[in-house]
N, C-alpha and C positions, 0 to 999 in steps of 0.2 A: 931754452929747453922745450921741446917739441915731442911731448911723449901721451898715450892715450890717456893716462890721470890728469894729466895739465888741461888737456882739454874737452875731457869728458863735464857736459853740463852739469849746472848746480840744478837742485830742485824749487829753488828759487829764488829772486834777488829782490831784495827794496830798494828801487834804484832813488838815489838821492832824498835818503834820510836826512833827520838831524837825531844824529846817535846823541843817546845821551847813556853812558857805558855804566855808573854805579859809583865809580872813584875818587867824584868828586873833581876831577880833571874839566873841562870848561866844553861844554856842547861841541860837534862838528856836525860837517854836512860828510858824510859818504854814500857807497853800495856794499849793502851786507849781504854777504850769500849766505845759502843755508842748505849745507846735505844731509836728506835724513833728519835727523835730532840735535844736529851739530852748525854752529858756525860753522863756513868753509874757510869763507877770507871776506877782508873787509877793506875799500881803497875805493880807489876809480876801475870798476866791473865792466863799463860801456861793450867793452868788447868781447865779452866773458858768454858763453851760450847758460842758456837757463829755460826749464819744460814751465818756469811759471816767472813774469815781472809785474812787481806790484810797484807803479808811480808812488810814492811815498813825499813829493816833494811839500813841505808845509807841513809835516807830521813827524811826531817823535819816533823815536824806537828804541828802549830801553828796556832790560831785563826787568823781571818779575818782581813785583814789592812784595814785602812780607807784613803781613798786619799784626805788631806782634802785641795787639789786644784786642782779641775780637768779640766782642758776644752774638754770634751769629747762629747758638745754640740750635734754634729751631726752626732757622732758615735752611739749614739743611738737611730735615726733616720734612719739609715743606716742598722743597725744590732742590736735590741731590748735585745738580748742576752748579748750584751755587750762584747763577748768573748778576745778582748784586757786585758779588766781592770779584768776581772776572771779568767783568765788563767795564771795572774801574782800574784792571791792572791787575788786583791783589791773586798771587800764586800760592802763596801756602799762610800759614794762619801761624797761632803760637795759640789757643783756649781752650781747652780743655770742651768736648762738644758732653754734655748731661739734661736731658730732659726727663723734668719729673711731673709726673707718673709718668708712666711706661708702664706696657703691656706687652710680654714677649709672645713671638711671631709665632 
């Protein structure tokens, strides 16, 4: 199949991760492309065009953890970025965010 979606570039590939997917299924080595917001495809990419390759060889690449107990209450108060809980993986939370006192804006 030879059609301009087949091979219109990803916006970018990890070439030669070690996925590790979430399912409990047992690590691999692949290239994971990415369009936009989305996985594109995932296999041997070698020959696959891409505007961005990131060498990933010796490095994970697994979807986002969820910390589902955080007390990070006034960590993001402090630092909106959150850069703690993102730089360790963590994507979204489960805590209830409450700082007291408060004084509104």
């Amino acid at each position: 199949m030879n059609n301009d979606l087949h091979d219109a570039p990803f916006d970018l590939i990890f070439d030669q991760a070690t996925v590790v997917d979430g399912t409990g299924a047992p690590s691999y080595v692949a290239d994971v492309a990415i369009s936009g917001d989305r996985i594109g495809m995932i296999g041997d990419l070698r020959d696959r065009a891409a505007f961005r390759r990131v060498d990933s060889r010796g490095l994970i690449l697994s979807p986002g953890f969820i910390d589902v107990h955080t007390h990070q209450d006034n960590a993001l108060l402090v630092g909106p970025e959150m850069a703690p809980s993102v730089s360790q993986g963590i994507t979204g939370g489960r805590a209830a965010v409450r700082c007291a006192p408060a004084r509104s804006a």
